[in-house]
N, C-alpha and C positions, 0 to 999 in steps of 0.2 A: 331077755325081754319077757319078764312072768306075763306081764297085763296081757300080750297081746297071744302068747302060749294059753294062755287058761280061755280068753273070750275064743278063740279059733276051735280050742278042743268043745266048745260047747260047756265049760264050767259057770256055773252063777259065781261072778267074780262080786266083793266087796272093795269099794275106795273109800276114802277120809280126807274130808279136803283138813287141812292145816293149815291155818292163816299165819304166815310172816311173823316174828315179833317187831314192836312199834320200837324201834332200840337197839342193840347189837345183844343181849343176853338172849343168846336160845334156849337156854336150859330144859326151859319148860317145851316148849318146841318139837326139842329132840327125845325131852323123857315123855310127854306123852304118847309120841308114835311110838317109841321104842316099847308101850307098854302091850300095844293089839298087832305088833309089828309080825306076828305069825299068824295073825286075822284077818288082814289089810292085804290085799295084793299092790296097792301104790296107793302113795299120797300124795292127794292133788294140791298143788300148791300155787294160791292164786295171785294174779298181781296184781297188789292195790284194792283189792275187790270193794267197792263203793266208792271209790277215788278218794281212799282214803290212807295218806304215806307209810307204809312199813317198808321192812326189809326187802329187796327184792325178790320174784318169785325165783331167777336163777342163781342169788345167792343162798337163798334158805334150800331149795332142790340141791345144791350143791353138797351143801351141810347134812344133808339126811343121805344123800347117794353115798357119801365118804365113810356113812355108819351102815354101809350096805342095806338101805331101806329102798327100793323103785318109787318113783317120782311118775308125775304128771306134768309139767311145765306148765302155765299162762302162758299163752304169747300176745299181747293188749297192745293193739292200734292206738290206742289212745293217747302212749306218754312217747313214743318216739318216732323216729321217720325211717323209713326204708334204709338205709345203713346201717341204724343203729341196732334194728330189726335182724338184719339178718346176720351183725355179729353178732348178737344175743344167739342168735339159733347155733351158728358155727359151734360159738363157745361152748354151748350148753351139751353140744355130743358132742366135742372134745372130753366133755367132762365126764362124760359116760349116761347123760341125759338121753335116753332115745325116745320118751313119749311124752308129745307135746300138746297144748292144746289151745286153737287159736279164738279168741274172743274179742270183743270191740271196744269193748271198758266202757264206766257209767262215765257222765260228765263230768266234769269237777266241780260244778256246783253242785253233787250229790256229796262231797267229800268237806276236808277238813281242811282246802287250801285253794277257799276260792278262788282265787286270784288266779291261778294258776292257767295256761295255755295249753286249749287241750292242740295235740299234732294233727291224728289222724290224716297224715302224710296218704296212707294208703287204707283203702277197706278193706274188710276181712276176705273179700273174693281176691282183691291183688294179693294177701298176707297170704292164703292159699297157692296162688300162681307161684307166689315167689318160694314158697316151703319144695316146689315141685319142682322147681328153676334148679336150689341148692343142692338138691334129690338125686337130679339131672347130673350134677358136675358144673353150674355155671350161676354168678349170681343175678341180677334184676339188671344189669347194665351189660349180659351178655357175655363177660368174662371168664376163663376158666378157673375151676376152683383147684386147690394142689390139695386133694383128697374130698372126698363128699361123703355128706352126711345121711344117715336111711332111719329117719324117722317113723314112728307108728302115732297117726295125726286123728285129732279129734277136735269136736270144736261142743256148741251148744244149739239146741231147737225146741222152740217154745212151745212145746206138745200139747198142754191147754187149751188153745186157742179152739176157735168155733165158727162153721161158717164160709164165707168169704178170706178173713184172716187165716183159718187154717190151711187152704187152699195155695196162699199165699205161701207160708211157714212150708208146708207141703215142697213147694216148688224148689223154696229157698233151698230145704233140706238135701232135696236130688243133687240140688248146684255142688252143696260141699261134697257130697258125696261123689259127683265124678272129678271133681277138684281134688280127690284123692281121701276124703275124710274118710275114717274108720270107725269111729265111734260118736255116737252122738249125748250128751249131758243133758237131761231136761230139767224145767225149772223142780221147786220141791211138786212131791207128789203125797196123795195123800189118802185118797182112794184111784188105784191102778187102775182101773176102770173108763177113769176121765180122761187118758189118753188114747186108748183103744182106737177111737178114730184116726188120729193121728198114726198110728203104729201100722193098722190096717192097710193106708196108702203105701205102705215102703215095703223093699221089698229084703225083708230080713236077710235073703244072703247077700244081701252090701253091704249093710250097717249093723253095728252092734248098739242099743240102744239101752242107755243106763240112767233111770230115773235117777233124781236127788228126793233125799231121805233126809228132812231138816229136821231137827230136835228142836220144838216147841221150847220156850222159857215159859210161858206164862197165859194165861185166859185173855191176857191186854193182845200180846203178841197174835194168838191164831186169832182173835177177831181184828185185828190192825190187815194181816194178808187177806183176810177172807172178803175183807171188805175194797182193799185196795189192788190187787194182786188180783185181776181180773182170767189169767193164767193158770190160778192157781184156785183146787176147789178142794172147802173146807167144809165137810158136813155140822151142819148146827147140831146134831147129835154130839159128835167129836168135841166142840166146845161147851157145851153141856158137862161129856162126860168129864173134863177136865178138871170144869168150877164144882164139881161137887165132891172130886177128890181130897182126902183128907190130905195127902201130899201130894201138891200139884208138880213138884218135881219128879217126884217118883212117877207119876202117872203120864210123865208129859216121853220121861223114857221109855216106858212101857208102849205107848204108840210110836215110838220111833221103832224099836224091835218089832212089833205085830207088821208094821209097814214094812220094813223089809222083808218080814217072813212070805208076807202077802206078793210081794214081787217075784220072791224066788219062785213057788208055787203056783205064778202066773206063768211062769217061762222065759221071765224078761233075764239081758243079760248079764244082770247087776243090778247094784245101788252103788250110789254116794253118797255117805251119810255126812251130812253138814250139820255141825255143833254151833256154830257160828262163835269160837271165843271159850265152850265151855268142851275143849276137847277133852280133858279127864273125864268127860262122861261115857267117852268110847268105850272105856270096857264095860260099863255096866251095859251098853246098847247089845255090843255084841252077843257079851257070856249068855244074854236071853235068846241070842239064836242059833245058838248052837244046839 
């Protein structure tokens, strides 16, 4: 279990989430992580993220663990019920899955299949009990398990926030955290700064806490978060410097590298760097931080 060997020994660990392919050809999938795959401590791999249908998160972790890559799991309330739930976990350390991470999923009116029923069987505080149940040796109905799984558990906390909300976020974060979490994901970051507050209340030897590092597409995109994305803070300078770029791809890389350099050098315990779709970019992201 590299992830959980590197955050413990005190390394600045990097992840890459990987999104699913929409289809069964992983091609691309497997050759993009396979290309940072000595840069990359795991790749987080999400389920559905937008409620929007791809592969699943434990069949695509499967496929990268098989080419000896470490994984991240989803584990998303949203699309199944408590059974389904926790054969997905069983399965996924059968499979040699040992780090997971549990989240609540968007709606499905965020996604590509409206229609759809979301479950939400159980919240992510039970999705926690029950990760601790199967931890235990027994599943949600009390039962003994014939062998248990020992997962290294993460989930997310909306570090941004301000105020009353943060207070809140604050409390929520404790909850996972004695609910067993180990690591905690925050939304994209963008000046390190902005969470400070948030990081200040907790108390670093519990949690390990790894911003997200989104790679900008474009001047539409960071002024679309800055404005909507109330979480998430986007200096008007930052989008300035973008729109004046002669290549605003090149330049949208380039802050994705400065940002994470600015985390490491903050002390924080990571990044995750999120392409959102444009993962060939990783290597250019990375080779700048090295």
């Amino acid at each position: 279990m590299q992830l959980k060997r590197k955050l413990e020994a005190g390394e600045f660990t990097l992840l890459a989430e990987i999104e699913p392919p929409k289809g069964v050809d992983v091609s691309a999938m497997i050759g993009n992580a396979a290309k940072v795959k000595e840069d990359i401590t795991a790749f987080v791999i999400p389920e559905m993220s937008n409620a929007v249908m791809r592969m699943s998160a434990l069949g695509s972790a499967m496929m990268l663990q098989n080419k000896r890559m470490e994984t991240v799991m989803q584990v998303c309330c949203r699309d199944r019920n408590r059974i389904a739930l926790q054969a997905d976990l069983l399965a996924a350390y059968a499979c040699g899955i040992e780090n997971i991470m549990a989240v609540t999923g968007e709606d499905p009116s965020y996604g590509d299949h409206h229609q759809a029923a979301a479950v939400y069987d159980i919240t992510i505080d039970d999705l926690l009990v029950a990760i601790n149940e199967l931890q235990a040796g027994r599943d949600m109905a009390g039962i003994e398990l014939d062998g248990k799984p020992e997962f290294f558990v993460g989930a997310t906390a909306n570090a941004g926030l301000s105020g009353n909300e943060l207070d809140r976020e604050v409390d929520a974060a404790k909850q996972k955290i004695d609910a067993g979490v180990r690591f905690l994901i925050t939304p994209p970051v963008f000046v390190p700064e902005a969470i400070e507050p948030f990081i200040e209340k907790l108390d670093s030897r519990d949690v390990f806490i790894i911003p997200t590092v989104v790679l900008l597409k474009s001047v539409g995109m960071a002024r679309y978060m800055a404005r909507n994305m109330p979480n998430v803070f986007i200096p008007d300078e930052l989008i300035k410097r973008i729109q004046k770029a002669p290549d605003k791809t090149k330049e949208c890389t380039l802050v994705a590298t400065e940002t994470v350099r600015a985390l490491k050098a903050g002390q924080f315990s990571g990044a995750m760097i999120a392409t959102i779709g444009w993962e060939n970019k990783l290597p250019d992201i990375i080779y700048g931080i090295k």
